[in-house]
PyMOL Python script that loads the backbone (N, CA, C, O; Angstrom):
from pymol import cmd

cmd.read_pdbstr("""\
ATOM      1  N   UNK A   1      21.373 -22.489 -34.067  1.00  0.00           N
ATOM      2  CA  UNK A   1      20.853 -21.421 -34.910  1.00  0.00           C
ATOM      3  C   UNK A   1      21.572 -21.488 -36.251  1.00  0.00           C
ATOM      4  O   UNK A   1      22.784 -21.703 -36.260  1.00  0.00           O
ATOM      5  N   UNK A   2      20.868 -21.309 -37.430  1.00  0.00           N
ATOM      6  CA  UNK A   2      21.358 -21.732 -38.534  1.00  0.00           C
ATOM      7  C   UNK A   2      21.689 -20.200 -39.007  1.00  0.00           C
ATOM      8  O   UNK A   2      20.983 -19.267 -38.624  1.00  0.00           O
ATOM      9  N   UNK A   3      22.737 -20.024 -39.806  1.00  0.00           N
ATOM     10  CA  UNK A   3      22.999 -18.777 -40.573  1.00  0.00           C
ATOM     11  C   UNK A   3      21.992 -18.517 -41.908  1.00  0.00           C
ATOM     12  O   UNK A   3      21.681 -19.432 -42.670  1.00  0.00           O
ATOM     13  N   UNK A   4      21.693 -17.607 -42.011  1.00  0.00           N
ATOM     14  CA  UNK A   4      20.781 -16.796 -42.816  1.00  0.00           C
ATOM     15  C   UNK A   4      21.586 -16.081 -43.979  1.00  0.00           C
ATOM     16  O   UNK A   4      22.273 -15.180 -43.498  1.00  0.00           O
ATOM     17  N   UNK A   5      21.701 -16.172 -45.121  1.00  0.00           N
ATOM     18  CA  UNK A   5      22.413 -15.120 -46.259  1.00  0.00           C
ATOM     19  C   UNK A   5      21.390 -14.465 -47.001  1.00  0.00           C
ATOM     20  O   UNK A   5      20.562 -15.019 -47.724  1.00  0.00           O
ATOM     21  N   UNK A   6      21.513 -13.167 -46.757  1.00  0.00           N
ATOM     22  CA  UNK A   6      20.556 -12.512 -46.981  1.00  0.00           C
ATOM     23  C   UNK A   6      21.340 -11.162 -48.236  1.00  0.00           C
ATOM     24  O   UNK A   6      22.561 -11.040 -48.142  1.00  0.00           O
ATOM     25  N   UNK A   7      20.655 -10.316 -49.233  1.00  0.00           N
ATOM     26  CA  UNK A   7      21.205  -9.229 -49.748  1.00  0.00           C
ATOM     27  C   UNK A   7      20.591  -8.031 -49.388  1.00  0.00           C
ATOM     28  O   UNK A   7      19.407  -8.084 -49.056  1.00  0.00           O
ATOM     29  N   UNK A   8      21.293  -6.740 -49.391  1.00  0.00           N
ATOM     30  CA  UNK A   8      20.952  -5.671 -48.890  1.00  0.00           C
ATOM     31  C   UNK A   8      20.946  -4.815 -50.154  1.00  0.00           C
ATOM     32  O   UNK A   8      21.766  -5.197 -50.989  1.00  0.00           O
ATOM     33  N   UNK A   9      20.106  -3.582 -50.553  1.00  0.00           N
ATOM     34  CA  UNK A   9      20.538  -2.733 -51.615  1.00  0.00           C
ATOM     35  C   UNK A   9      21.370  -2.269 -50.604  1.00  0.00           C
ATOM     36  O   UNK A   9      21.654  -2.411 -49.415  1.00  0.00           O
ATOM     37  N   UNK A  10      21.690  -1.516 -51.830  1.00  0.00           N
ATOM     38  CA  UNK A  10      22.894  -0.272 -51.345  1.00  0.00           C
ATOM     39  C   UNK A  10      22.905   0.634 -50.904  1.00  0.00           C
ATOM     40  O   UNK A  10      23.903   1.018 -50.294  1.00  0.00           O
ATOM     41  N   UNK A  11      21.279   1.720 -51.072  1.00  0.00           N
ATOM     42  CA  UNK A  11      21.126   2.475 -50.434  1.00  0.00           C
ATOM     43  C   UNK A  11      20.633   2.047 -49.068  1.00  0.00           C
ATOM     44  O   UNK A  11      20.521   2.970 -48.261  1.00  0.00           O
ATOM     45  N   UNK A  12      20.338   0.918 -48.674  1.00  0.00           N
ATOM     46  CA  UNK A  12      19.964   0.133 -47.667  1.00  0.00           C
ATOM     47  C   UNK A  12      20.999   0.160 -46.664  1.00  0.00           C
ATOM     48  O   UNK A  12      20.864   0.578 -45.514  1.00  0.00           O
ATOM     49  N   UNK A  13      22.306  -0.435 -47.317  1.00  0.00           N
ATOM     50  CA  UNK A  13      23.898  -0.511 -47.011  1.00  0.00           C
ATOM     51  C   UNK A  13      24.021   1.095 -46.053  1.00  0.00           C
ATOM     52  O   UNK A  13      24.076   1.387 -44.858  1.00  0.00           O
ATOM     53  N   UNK A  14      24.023   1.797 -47.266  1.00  0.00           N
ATOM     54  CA  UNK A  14      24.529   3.168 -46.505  1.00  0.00           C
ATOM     55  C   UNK A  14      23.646   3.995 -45.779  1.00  0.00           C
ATOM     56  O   UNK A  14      23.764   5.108 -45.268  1.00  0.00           O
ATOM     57  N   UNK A  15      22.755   3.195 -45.860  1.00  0.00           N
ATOM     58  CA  UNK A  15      22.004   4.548 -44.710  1.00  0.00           C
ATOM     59  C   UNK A  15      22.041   3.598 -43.103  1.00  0.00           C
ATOM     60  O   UNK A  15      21.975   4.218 -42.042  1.00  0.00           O
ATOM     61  N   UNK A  16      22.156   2.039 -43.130  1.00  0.00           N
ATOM     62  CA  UNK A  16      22.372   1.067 -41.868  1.00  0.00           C
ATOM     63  C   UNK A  16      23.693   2.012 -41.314  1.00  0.00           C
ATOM     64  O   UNK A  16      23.675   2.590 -40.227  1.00  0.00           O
ATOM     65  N   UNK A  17      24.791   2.051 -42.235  1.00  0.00           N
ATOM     66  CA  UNK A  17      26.589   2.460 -41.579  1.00  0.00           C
ATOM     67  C   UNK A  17      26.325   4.184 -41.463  1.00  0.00           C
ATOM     68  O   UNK A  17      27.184   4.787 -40.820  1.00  0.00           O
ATOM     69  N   UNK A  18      25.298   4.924 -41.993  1.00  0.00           N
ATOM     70  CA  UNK A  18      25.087   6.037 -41.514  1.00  0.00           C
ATOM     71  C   UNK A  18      24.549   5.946 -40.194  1.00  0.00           C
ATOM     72  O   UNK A  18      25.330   6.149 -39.264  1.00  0.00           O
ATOM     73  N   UNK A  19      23.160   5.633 -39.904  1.00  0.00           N
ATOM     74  CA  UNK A  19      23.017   5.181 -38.544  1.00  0.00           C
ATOM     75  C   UNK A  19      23.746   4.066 -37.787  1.00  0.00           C
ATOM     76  O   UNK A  19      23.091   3.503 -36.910  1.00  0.00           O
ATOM     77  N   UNK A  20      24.483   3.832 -37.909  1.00  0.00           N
ATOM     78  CA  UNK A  20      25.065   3.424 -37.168  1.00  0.00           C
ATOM     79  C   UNK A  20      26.082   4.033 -36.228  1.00  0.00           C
ATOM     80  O   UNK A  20      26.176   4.011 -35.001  1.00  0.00           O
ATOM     81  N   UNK A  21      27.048   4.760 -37.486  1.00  0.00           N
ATOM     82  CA  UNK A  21      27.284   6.045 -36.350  1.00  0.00           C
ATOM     83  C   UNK A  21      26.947   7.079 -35.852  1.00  0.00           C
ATOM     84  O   UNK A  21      27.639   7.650 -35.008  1.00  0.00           O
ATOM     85  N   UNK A  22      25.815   7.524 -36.280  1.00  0.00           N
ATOM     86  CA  UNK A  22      24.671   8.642 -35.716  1.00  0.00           C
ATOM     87  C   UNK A  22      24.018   7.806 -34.411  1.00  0.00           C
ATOM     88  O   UNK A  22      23.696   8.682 -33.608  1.00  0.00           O
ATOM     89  N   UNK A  23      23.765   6.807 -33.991  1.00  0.00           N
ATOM     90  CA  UNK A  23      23.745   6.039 -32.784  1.00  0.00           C
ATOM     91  C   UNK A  23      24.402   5.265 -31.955  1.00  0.00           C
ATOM     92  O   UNK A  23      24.116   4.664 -30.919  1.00  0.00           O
ATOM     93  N   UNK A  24      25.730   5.448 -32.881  1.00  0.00           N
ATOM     94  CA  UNK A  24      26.861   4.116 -31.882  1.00  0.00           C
ATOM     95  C   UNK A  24      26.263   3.276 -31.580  1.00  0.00           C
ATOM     96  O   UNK A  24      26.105   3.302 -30.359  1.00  0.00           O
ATOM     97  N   UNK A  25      25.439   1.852 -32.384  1.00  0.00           N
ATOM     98  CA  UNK A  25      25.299   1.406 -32.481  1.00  0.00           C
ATOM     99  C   UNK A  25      25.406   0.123 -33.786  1.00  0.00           C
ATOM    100  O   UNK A  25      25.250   0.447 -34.964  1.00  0.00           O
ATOM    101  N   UNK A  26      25.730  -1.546 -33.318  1.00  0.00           N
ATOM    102  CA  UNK A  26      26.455  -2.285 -34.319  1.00  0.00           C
ATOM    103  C   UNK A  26      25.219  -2.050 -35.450  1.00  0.00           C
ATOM    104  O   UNK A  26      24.301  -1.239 -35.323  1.00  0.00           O
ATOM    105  N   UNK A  27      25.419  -2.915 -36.524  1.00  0.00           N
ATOM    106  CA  UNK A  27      24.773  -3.148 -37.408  1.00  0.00           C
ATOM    107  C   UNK A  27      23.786  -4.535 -37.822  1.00  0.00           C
ATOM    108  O   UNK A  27      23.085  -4.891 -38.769  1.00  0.00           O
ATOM    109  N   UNK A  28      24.310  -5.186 -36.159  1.00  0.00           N
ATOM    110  CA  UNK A  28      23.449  -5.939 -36.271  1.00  0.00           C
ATOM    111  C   UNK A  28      22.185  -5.684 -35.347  1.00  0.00           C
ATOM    112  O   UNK A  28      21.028  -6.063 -35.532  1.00  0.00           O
ATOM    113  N   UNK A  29      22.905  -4.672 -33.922  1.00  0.00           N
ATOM    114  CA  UNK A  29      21.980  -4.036 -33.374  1.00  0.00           C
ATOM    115  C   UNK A  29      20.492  -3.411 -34.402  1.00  0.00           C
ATOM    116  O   UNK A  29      19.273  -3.530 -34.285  1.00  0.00           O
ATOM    117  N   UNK A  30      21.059  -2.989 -35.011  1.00  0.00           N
ATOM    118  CA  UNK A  30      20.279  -1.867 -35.858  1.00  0.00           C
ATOM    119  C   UNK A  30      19.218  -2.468 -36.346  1.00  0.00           C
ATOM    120  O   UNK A  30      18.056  -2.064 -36.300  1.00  0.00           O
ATOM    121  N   UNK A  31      19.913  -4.125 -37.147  1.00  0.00           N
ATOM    122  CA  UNK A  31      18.558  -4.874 -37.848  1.00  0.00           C
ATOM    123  C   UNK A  31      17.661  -5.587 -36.887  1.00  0.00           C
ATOM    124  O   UNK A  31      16.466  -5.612 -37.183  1.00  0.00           O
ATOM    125  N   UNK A  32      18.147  -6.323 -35.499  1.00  0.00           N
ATOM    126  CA  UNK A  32      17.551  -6.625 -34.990  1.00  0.00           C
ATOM    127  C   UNK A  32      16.301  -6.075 -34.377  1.00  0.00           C
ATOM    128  O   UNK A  32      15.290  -6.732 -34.130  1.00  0.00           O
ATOM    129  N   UNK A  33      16.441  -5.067 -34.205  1.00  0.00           N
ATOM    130  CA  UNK A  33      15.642  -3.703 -33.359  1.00  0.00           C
ATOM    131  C   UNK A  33      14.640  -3.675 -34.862  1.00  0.00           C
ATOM    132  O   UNK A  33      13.414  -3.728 -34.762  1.00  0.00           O
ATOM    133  N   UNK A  34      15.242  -3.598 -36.059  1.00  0.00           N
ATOM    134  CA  UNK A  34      14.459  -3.226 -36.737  1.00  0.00           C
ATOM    135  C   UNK A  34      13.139  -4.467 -37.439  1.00  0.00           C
ATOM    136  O   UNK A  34      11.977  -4.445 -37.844  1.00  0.00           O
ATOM    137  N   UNK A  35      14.078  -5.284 -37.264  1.00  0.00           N
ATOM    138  CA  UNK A  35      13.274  -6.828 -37.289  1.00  0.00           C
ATOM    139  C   UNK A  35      12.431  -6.727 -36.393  1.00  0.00           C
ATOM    140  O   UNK A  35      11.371  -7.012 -36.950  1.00  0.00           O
ATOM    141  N   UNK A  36      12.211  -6.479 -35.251  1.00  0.00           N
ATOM    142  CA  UNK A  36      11.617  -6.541 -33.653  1.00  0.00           C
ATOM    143  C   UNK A  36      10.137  -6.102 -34.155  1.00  0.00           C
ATOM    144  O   UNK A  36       9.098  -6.749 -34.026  1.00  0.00           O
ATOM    145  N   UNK A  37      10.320  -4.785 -34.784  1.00  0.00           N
ATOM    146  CA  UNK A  37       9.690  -3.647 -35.029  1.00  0.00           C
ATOM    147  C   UNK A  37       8.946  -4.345 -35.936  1.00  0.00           C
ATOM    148  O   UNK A  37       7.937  -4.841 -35.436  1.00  0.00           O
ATOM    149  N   UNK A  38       9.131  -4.587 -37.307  1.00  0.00           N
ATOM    150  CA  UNK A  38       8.664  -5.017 -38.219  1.00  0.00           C
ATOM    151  C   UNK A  38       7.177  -6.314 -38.088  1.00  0.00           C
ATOM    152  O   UNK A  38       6.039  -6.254 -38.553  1.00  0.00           O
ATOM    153  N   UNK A  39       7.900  -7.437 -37.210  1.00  0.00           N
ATOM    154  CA  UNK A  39       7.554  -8.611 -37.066  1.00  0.00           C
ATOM    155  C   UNK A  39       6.100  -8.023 -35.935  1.00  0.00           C
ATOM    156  O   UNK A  39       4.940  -8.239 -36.285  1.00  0.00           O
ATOM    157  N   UNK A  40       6.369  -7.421 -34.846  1.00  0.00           N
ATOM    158  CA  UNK A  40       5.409  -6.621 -33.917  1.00  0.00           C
ATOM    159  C   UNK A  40       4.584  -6.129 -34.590  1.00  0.00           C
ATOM    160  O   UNK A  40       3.466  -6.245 -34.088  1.00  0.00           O
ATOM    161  N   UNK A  41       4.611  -5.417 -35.883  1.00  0.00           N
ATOM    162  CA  UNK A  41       3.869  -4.370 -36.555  1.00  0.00           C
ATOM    163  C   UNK A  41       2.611  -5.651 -37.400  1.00  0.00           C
ATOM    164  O   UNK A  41       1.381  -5.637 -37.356  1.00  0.00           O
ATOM    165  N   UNK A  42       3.537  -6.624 -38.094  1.00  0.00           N
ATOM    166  CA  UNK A  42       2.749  -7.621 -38.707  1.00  0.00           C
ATOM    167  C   UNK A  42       2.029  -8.193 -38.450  1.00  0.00           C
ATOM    168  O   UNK A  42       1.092  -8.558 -39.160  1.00  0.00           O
ATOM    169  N   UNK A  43       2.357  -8.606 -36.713  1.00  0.00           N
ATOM    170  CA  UNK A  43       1.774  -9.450 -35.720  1.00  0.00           C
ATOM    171  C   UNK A  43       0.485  -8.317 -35.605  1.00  0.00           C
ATOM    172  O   UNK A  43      -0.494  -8.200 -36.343  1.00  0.00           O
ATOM    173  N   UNK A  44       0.742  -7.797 -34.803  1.00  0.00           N
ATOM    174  CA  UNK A  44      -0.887  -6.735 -34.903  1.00  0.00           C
ATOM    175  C   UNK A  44      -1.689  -6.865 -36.429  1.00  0.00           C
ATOM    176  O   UNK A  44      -2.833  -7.302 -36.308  1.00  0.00           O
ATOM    177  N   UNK A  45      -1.310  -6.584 -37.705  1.00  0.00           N
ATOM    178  CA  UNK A  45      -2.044  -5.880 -38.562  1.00  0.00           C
ATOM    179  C   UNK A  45      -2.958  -7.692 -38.871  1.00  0.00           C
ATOM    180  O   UNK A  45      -4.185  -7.667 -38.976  1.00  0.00           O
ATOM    181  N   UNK A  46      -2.289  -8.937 -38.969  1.00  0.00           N
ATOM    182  CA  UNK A  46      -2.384 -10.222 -38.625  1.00  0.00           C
ATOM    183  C   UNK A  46      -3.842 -10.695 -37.556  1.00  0.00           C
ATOM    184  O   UNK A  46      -4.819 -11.430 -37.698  1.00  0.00           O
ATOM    185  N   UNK A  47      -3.353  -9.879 -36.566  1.00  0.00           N
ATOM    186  CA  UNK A  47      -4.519  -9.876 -35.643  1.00  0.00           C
ATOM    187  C   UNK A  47      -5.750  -9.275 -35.475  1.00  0.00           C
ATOM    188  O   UNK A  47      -6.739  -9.666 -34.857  1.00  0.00           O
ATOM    189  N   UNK A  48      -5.513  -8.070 -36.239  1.00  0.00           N
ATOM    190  CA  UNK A  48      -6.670  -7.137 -36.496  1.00  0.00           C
ATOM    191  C   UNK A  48      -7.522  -7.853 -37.446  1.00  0.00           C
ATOM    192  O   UNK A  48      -8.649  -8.151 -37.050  1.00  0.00           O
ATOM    193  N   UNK A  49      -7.106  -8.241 -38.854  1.00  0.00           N
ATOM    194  CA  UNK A  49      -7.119  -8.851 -39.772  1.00  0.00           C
ATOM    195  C   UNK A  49      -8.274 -10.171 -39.328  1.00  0.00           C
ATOM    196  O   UNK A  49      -9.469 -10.363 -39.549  1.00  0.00           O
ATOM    197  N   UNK A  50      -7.148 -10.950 -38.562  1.00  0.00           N
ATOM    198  CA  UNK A  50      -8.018 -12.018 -37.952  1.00  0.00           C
ATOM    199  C   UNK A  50      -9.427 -12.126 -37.061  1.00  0.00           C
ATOM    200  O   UNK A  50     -10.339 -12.945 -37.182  1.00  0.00           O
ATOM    201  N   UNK A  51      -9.277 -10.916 -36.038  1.00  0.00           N
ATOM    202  CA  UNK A  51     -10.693 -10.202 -36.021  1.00  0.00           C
ATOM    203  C   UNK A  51     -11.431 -10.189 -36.579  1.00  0.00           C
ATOM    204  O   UNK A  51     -12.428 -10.879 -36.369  1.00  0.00           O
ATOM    205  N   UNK A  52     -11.295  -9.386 -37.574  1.00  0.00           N
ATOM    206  CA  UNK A  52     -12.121  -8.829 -38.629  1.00  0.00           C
ATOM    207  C   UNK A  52     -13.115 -10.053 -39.649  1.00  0.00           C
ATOM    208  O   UNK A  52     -14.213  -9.916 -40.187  1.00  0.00           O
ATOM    209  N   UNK A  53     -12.119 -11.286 -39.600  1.00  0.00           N
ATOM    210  CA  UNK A  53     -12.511 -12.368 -40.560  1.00  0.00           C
ATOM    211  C   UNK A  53     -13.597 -13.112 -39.610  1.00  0.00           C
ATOM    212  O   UNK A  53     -14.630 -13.649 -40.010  1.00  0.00           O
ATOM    213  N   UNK A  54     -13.091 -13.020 -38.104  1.00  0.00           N
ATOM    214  CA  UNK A  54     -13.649 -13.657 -37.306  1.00  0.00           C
ATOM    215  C   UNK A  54     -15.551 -12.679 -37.431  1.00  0.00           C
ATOM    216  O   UNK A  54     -16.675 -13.114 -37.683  1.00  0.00           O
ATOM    217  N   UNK A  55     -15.122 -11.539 -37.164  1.00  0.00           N
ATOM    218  CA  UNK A  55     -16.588 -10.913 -36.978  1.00  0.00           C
ATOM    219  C   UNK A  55     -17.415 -11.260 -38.202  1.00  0.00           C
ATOM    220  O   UNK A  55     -18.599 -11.539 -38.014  1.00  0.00           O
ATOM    221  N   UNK A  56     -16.861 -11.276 -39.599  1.00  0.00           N
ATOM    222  CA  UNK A  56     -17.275 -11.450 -40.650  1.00  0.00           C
ATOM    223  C   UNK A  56     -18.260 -12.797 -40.553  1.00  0.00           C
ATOM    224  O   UNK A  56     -19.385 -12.864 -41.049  1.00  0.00           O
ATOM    225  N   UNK A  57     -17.601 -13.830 -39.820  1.00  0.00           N
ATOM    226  CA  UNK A  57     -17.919 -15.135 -39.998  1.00  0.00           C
ATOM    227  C   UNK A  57     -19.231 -15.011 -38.955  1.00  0.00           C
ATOM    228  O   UNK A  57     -20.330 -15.438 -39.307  1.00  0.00           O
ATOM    229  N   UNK A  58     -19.053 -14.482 -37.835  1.00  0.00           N
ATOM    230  CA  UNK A  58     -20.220 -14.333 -36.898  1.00  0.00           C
ATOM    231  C   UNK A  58     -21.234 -13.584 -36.432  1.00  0.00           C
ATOM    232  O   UNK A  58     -22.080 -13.727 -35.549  1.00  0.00           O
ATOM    233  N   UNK A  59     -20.874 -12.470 -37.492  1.00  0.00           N
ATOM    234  CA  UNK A  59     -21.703 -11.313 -37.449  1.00  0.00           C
ATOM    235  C   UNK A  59     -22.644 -11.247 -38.097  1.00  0.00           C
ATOM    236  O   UNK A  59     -22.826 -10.341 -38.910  1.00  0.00           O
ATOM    237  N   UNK A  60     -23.995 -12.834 -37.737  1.00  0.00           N
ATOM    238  CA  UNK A  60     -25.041 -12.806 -38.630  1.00  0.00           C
ATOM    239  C   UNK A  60     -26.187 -11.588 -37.691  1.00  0.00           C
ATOM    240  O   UNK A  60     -25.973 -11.222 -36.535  1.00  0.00           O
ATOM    241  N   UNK A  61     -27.256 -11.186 -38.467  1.00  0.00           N
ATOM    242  CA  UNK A  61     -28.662 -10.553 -38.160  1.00  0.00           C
ATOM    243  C   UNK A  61     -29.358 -11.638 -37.524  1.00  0.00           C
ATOM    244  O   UNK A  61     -29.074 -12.828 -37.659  1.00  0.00           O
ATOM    245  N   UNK A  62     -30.445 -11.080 -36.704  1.00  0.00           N
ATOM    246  CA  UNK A  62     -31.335 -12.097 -36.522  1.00  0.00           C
ATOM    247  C   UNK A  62     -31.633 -12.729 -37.402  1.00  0.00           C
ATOM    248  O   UNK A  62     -31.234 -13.873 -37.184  1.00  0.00           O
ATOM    249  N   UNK A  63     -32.481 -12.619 -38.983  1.00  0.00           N
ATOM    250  CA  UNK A  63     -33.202 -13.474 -39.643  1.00  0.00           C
ATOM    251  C   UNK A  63     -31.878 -14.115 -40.458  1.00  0.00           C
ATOM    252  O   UNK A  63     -32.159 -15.185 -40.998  1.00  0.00           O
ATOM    253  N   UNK A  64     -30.775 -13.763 -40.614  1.00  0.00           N
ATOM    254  CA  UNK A  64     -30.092 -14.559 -41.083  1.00  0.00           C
ATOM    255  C   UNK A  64     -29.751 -15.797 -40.556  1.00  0.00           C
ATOM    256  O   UNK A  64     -29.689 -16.861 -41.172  1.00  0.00           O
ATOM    257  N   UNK A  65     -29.473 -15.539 -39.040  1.00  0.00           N
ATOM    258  CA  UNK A  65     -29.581 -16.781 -38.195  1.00  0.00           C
ATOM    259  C   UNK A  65     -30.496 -17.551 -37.953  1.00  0.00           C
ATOM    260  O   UNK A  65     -30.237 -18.751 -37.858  1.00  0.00           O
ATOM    261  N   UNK A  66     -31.992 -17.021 -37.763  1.00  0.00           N
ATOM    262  CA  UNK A  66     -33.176 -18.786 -37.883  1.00  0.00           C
ATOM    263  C   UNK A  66     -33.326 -18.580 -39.207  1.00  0.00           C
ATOM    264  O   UNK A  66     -34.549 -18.568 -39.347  1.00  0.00           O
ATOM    265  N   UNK A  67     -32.755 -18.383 -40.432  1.00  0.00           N
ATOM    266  CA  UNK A  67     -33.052 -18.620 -41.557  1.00  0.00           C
ATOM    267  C   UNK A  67     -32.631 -19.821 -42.404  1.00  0.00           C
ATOM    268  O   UNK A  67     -33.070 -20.479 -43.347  1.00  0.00           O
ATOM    269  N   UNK A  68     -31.261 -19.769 -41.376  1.00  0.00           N
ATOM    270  CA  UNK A  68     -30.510 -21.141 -41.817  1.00  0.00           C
ATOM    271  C   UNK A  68     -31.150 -22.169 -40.804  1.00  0.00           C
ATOM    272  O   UNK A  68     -30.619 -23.223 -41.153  1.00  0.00           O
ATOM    273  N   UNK A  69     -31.878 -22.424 -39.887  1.00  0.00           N
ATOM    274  CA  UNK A  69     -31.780 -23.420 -39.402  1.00  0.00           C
ATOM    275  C   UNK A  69     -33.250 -24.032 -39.490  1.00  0.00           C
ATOM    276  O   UNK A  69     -34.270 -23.362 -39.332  1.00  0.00           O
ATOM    277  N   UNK A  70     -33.218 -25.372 -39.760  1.00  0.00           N
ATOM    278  CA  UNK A  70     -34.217 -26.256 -39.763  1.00  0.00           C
ATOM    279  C   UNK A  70     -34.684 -26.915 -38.593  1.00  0.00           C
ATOM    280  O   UNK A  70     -33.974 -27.726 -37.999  1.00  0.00           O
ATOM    281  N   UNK A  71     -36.109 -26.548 -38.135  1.00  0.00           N
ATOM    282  CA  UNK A  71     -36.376 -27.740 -36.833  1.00  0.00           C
ATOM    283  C   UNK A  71     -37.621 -28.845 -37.384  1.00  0.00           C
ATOM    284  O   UNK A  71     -38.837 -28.688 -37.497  1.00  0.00           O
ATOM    285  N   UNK A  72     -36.830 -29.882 -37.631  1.00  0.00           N
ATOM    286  CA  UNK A  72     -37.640 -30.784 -38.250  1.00  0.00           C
ATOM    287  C   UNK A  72     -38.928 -31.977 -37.023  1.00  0.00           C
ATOM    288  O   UNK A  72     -39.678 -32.806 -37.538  1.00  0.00           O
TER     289      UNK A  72
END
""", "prot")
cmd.dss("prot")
cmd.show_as("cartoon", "prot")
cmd.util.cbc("prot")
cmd.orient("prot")
């Protein structure tokens, strides 16, 4: 696993070490959980998304569909 260097604001900073002791929990706990969350949330909106492109693509009418096709 490769290390990651990443920057935090500051109000970012202090509200992680505020919850942190409002949950006794580390600070890496905190991002991970919050990463978890994040990545889950994307993954859905991603999938909905992808749906949506999918219905787009297949959601012809009847005459749109023998309209395109030629029987020669």
């Amino acid at each position: 696993m490769s290390n990651i260097k990443f920057e935090l604001k500051a109000n970012v900073v202090e509200e992680l070490e505020a919850f942190s002791q409002i949950l006794k929990k580390s600070h890496s706990e905190i991002l991970n959980e919050a990463l978890e969350n994040y990545f889950k949330e994307q993954q859905e909106i991603l999938s909905k998304k992808n749906q949506e492109d999918e219905s787009a693509l297949t959601n012809l009418d009847y005459n749109e569909f023998w309209d395109d096709l030629d029987f020669d």
